[in-house]
TORLUMKE-535694 format. One record per residue (C-alpha): residue in one letter; x, y, z. Coordinates in pm, whole numbers, padded with zeros to 5 digits, always signed. Layout:
AXYZ
...
//
This chain:
X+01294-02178+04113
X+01634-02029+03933
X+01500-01703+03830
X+01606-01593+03450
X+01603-01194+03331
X+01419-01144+03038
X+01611-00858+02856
X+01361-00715+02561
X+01562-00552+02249
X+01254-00488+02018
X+01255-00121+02019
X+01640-00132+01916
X+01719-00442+01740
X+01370-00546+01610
X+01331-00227+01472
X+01592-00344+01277
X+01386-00551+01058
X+01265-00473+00710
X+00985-00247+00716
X+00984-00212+01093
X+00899+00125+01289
X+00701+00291+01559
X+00679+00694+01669
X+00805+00738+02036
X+00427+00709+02185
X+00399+00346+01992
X+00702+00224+02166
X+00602+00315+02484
X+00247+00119+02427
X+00523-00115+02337
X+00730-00097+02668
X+00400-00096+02862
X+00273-00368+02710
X+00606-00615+02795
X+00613-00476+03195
X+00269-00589+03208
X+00371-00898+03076
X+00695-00950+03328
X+00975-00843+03136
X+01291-00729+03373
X+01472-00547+03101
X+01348-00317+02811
X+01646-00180+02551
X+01520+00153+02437
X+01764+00212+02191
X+02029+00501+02126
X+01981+00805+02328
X+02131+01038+02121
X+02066+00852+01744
X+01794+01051+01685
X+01508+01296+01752
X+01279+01015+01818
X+01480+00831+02025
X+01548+01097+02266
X+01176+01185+02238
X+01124+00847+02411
X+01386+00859+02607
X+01196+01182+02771
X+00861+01029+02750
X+01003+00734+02926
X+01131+00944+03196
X+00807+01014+03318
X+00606+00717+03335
X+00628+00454+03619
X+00691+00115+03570
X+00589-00180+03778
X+00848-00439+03697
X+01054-00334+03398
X+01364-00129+03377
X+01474+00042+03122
X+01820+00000+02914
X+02033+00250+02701
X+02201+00133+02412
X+02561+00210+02299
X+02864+00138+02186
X+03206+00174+02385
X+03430+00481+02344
X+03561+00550+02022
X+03958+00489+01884
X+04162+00750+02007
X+03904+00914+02242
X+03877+00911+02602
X+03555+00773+02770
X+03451+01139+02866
X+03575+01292+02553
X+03375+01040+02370
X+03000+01251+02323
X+02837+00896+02194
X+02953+00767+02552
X+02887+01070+02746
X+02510+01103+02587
X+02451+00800+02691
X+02537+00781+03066
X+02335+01129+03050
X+02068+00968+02986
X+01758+00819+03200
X+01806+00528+03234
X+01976+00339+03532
X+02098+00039+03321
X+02293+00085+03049
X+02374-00193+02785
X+02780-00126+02632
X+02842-00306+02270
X+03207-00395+02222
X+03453-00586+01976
X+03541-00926+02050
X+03640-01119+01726
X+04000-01034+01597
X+03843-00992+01253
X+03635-00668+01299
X+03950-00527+01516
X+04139-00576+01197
X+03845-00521+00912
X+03635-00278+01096
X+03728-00062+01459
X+04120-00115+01326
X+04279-00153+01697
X+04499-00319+01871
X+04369-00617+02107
X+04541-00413+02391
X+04403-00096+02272
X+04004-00293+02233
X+04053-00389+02603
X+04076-00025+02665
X+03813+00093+02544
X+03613-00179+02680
X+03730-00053+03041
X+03691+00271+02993
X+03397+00285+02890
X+03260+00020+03202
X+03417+00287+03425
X+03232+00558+03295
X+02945+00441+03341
X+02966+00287+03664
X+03133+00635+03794
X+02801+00810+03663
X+02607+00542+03911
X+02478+00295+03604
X+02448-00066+03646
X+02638-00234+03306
X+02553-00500+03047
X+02844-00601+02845
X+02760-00736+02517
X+03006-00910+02385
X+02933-00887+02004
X+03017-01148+01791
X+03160-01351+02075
X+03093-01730+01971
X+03283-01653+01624
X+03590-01525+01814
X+03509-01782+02033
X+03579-02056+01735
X+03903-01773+01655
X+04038-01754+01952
X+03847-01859+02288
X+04171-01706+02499
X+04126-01358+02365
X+03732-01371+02366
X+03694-01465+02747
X+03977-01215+02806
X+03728-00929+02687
X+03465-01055+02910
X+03717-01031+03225
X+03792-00715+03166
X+03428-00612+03144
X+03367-00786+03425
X+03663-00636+03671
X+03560-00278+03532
X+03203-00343+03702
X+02930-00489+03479
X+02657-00710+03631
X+02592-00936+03327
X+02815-00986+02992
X+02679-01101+02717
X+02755-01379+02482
X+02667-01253+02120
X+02573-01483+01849
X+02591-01156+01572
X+02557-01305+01309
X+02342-01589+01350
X+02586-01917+01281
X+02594-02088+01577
X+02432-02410+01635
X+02268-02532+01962
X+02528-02759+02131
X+02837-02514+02013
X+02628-02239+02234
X+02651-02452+02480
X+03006-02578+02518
X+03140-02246+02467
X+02837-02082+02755
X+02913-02378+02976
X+03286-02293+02943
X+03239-01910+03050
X+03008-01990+03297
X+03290-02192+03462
X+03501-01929+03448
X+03322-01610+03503
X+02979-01749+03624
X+03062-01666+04026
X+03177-01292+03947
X+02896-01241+03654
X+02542-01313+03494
X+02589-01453+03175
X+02349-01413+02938
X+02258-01453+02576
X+02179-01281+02240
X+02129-01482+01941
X+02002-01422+01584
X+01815-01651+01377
X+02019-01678+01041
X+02055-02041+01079
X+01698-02081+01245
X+01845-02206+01552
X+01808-01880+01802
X+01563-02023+02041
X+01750-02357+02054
X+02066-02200+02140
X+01892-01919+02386
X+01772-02237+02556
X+02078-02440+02548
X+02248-02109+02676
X+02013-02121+02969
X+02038-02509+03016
X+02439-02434+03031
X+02424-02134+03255
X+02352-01826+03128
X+02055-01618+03295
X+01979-01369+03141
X+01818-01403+02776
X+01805-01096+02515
X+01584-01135+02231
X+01223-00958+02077
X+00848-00985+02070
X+00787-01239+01757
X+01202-01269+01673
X+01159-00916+01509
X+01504-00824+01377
X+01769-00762+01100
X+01817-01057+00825
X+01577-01324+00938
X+01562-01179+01292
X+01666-01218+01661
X+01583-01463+01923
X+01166-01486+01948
X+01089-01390+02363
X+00760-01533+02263
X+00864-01875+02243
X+01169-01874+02462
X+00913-01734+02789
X+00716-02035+02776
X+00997-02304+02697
X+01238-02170+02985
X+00918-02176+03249
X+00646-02419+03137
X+00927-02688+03033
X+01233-02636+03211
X+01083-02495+03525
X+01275-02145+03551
X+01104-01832+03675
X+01041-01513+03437
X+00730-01396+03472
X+00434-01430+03732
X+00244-01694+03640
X-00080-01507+03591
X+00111-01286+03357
X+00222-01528+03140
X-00126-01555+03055
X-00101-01253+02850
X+00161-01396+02619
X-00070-01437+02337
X-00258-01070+02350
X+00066-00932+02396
X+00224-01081+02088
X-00054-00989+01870
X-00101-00667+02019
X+00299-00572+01908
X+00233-00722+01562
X-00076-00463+01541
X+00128-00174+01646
X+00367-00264+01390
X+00163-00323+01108
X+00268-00693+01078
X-00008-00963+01053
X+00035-01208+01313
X+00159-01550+01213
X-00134-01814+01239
X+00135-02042+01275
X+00345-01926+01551
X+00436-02163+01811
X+00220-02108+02138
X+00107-01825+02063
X-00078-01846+01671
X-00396-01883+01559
X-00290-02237+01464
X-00098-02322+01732
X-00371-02515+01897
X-00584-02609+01613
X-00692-02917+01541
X-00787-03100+01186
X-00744-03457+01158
X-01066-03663+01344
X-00805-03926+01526
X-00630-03551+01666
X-00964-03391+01754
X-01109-03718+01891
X-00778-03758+02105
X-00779-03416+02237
X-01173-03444+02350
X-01039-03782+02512
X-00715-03643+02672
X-00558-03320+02560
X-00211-03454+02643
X-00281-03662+02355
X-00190-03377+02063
X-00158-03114+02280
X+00204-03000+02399
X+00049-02781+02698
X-00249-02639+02778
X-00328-02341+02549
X-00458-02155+02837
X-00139-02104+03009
X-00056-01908+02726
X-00361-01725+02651
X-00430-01899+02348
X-00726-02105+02300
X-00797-02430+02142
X-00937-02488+01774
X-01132-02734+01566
X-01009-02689+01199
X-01287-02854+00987
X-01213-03019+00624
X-01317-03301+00421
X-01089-03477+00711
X-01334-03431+01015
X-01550-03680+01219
X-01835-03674+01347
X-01685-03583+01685
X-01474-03245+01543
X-01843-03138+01404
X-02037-03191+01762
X-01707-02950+01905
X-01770-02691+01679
X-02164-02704+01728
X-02119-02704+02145
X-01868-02408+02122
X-02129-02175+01943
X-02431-02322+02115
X-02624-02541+01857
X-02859-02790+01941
X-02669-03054+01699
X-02775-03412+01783
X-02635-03714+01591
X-02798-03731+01267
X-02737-03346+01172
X-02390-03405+01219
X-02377-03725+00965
X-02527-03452+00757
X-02335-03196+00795
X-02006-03396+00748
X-02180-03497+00402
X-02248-03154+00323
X-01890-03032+00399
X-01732-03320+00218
X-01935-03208-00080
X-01897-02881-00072
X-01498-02908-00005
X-01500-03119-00322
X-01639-02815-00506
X-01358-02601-00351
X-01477-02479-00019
X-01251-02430+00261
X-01396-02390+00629
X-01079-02403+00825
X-01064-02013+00761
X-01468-01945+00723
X-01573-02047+01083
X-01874-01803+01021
X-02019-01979+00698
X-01926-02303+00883
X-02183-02224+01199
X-02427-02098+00910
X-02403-02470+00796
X-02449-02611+01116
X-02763-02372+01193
X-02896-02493+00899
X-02884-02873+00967
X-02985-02814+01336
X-03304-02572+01185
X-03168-02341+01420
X-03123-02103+01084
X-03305-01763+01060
X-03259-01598+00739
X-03141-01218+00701
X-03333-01180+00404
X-03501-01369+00088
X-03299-01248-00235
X-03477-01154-00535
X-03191-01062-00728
X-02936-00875-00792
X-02717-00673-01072
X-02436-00499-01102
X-02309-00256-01343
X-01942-00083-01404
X-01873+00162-01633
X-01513+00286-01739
X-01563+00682-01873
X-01266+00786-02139
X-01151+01028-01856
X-01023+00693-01708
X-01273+00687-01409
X-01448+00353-01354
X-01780+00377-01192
X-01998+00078-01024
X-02338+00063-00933
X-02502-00225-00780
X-02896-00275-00701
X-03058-00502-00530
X-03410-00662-00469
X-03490-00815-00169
X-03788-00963+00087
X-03746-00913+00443
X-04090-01034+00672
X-04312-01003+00330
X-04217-00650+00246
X-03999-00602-00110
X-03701-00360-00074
X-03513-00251-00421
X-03196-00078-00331
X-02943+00129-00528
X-02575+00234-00480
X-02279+00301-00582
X-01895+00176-00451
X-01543+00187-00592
X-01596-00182-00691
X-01858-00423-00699
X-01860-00559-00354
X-01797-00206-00239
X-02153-00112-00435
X-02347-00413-00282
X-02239-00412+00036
X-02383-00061+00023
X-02676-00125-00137
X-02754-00419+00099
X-02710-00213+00437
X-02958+00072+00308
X-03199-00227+00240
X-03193-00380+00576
X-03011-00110+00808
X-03337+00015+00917
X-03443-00299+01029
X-03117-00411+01180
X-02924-00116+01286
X-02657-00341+01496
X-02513-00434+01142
X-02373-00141+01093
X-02130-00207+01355
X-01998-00499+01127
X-01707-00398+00893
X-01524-00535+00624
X-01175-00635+00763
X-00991-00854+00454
X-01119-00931+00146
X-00885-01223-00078
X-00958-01403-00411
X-00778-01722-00518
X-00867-01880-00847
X-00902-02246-00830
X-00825-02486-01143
X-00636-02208-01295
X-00603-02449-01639
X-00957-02270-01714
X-00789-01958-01705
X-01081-01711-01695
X-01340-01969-01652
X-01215-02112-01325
X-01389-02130-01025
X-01337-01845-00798
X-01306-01882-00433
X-01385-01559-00209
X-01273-01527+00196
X-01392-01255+00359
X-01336-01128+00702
X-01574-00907+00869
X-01535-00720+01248
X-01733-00567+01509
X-01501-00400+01684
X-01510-00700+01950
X-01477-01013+01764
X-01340-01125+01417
X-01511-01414+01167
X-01449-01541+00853
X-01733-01607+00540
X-01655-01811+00206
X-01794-01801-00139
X-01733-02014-00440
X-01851-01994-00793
X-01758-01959-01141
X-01865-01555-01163
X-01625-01369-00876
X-01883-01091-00795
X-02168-01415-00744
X-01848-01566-00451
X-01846-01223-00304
X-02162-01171-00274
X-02180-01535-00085
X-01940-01453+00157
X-02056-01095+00193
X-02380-01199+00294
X-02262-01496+00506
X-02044-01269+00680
X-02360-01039+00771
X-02575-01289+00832
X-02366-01452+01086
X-02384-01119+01314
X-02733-01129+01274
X-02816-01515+01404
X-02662-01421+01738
X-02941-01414+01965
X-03230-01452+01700
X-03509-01695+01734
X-03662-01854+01391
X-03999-01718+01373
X-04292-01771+01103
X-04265-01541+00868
X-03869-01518+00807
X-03831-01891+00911
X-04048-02018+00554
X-03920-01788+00313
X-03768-02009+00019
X-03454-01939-00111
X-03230-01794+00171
X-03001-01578+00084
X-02721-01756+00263
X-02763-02046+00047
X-02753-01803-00345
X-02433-02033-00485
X-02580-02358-00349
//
């Protein structure tokens, strides 16, 4: 198998992003995280840009990698400077790193708009600065920035730029695709073209940006022309609408085109690595990401789910597995009986035939009143319970009330109390929250957390309201989603109504109650209480 570099810029370029940053120790999480994963190169930024980055630089310095090695960043000498009068230049062969990645003009505009050279006097500094660093003993990437416009400008002077690079020592160049306007089969013509002329001397490789949505298309038809190497970051992080995604590009160059970047077992780790960057970064993880999203696998329609069970091939690009990802049954007002029995097996309930007619009834009916399982999988199994009479209820609910007071000081003050029956004993609980859900959450766990201690472990993780039929205006029906944690797995509860504190209090107690059926076994006196509290809104 042709083996093809992946060369990681997320801690330099996708930092360029809107809203994007990480402390020193987050990027090396970050830079452990992708050698685990296979990565051959990791760009760790600018040396010398600042404090931080030469923090890294030193914490870098003294940690051992298994596969990855790790790039500088810079640009080539300055007008009017030599190489080792340049201290941008001479900071960053100083630094530790054995590879170091050189940026350099290639389209005649920015020599004229921006760096204000001559072409002669852009080929110098390009050499130069090559030399310099291959006479301090690092290896070279070239990046040729915006190469595929001067390309279109003038292909003689852009591949002359690349020679140059190329007799001064670097092991790869770099076709640039700055600012994102390339489409796939220009990439290419213009890669196959530089591979034939360069491509026995030189890697090629690639670095696109995804202004035109194209920069895994045209990192792939790079590849498919001749480039090996591919730049790009962890979930297309980067300035504008962002750089090449790795995550997609990794599977597509070695599940479909048969290259080799990573060991296979590795590539397993695609998916926890992915999310693991977006956690680290504060971003929440696209359910919709190719290969890799919570979505990606999921399926809704009963002729998809039916088809998969049959023959994954059938919907099914590749086997989620390969990816670390895992298959999903969405269920809607769409499903069959066959999505229903998927969902049932996977969590272990005794479903047979007839409870699943039901349940479909019961979903189609409560979708028409605006429910929406696809993102409540833990009211969903609650359903299924039910039908099955594999149901145990937490509690029996008495009732409930809730008051909130705003003071003239401008403080607002909630207290909720409660009144429930747990095995034939009455609790009446009070307390107080910043909102109303806050104050019967809280009121709820001193009511049962004697009893059921483990449910303290479960947490509030998301909490969003959407107003259906907004024509009502303030008499619409409220839909709640709520998603709770345990520090090991992650579910999602629903609630619907007309009063928004009567949905949250659904989903709140779905969301506990689900932690609580794992494991439990209906018994006598919880198992005939009327009126569970699971079921308050219908």
């Amino acid at each position: 198998m042709t083996l093809i570099q992946l060369y990681d810029t997320t801690l330099r370029d996708g930092m360029q992003g809107q809203g994007m940053s990480l402390s020193a120790a987050e990027k090396v999480r970050v830079v452990r995280a992708l050698d685990r994963l296979g990565v051959s190169f990791i760009e760790a930024g600018f040396p010398s840009s600042n404090p931080k980055e030469a923090e890294l630089f030193r914490l870098l310095a003294e940690i051992e990698l298994e596969r990855a090695t790790i790039c500088a960043f810079g640009m080539t000498r300055r007008r009017g400077l030599a190489a080792e009068d340049d201290p941008a230049l001479v900071s960053l062969v100083s630094a530790p790193a054995p590879v170091v990645t050189l940026v350099g003009k290639t389209w005649t505009l920015h020599l004229e708009k921006v760096t204000r050279v001559t072409r002669e006097e852009n080929l110098a500094m390009i050499v130069d600065s090559v030399n310099l660093c291959r006479a301090e003993g690092k290896r070279v990437v070239y990046d040729a920035e915006h190469f595929f416009d001067a390309w279109r400008d003038d292909r003689a002077y852009a591949l002359e730029c690349l020679r140059v690079a190329v007799a001064a020592g670097a092991e790869t160049v770099t076709l640039c695709d700055t600012n994102g306007s390339s489409l796939p089969a220009e990439v290419a013509a213009a890669t196959a073209s530089v591979v034939g002329e360069l491509g026995e001397r030189v890697r090629i490789g690639i670095h696109t940006h995804n202004d035109a949505e194209c920069a895994v298309a045209n990192s792939l038809a790079a590849v498919e022309a001749g480039a090996r190497m591919v730049q790009g970051t962890v979930n297309g992080y980067g300035e504008r609408t962002g750089n090449a995604n790795l995550v997609s590009i990794l599977p597509a160059l070695q599940l479909k085109l048969g290259f080799d970047c990573v060991p296979t077992d590795r590539l397993r780790t695609l998916t926890e690595t992915a999310h693991f960057v977006d956690e680290l970064t504060n971003t929440t993880p696209d359910p919709d990401q190719p290969y890799v999203g919570r979505n990606a696998f999921a399926h809704k329609g009963g002729m998809h789910v039916a088809g998969v069970q049959a023959d994954a091939r059938t919907f099914e690009h590749l086997d989620p597995r390969l990816v670390g990802n895992s298959r999903d049954v969405l269920i809607s007002e769409l499903s069959g009986k066959g999505s229903v029995l998927s969902r049932a097996e996977g969590a272990g309930i005794d479903l047979d035939a007839d409870a699943a007619k039901r349940a479909i009834e019961r979903i189609k009916e409560r979708e028409h009143r605006g429910y929406h399982y696809e993102a409540a999988d833990a009211s969903f199994e609650l359903l299924l319970r039910r039908e099955a009479g594999e149901y145990r209820p937490l509690f029996r609910l008495e009732s409930f009330r809730v008051i909130t007071e705003k003071r003239a000081d401008g403080r607002v003050e909630t207290e909720a109390t409660i009144k429930i029956w747990v095995d034939g004993r009455r609790y009446v609980r009070t307390a107080e929250g910043n909102g109303p859900v806050n104050a019967l959450d809280r009121a709820l766990r001193e009511a049962i957390g004697e009893l059921h201690p483990h449910l303290a472990a479960v947490e509030l993780a998301d909490y969003k309201v959407r107003i259906l039929d907004s024509h009502q205006g303030t008499g619409a029906v409220t839909r709640v989603l709520l998603d709770a944690a345990d520090g090991q797995r992650t579910w999602g509860a629903i609630g619907v109504s007309e009063n928004i504190i009567e949905a949250s209090w659904e989903a709140l107690v779905d969301s506990l109650e689900f932690a609580f059926q794992e494991g439990q076994a209906p018994t006598a006196s919880s198992a005939s209480l009327p009126g569970a509290a699971g079921s308050v809104a219908g």
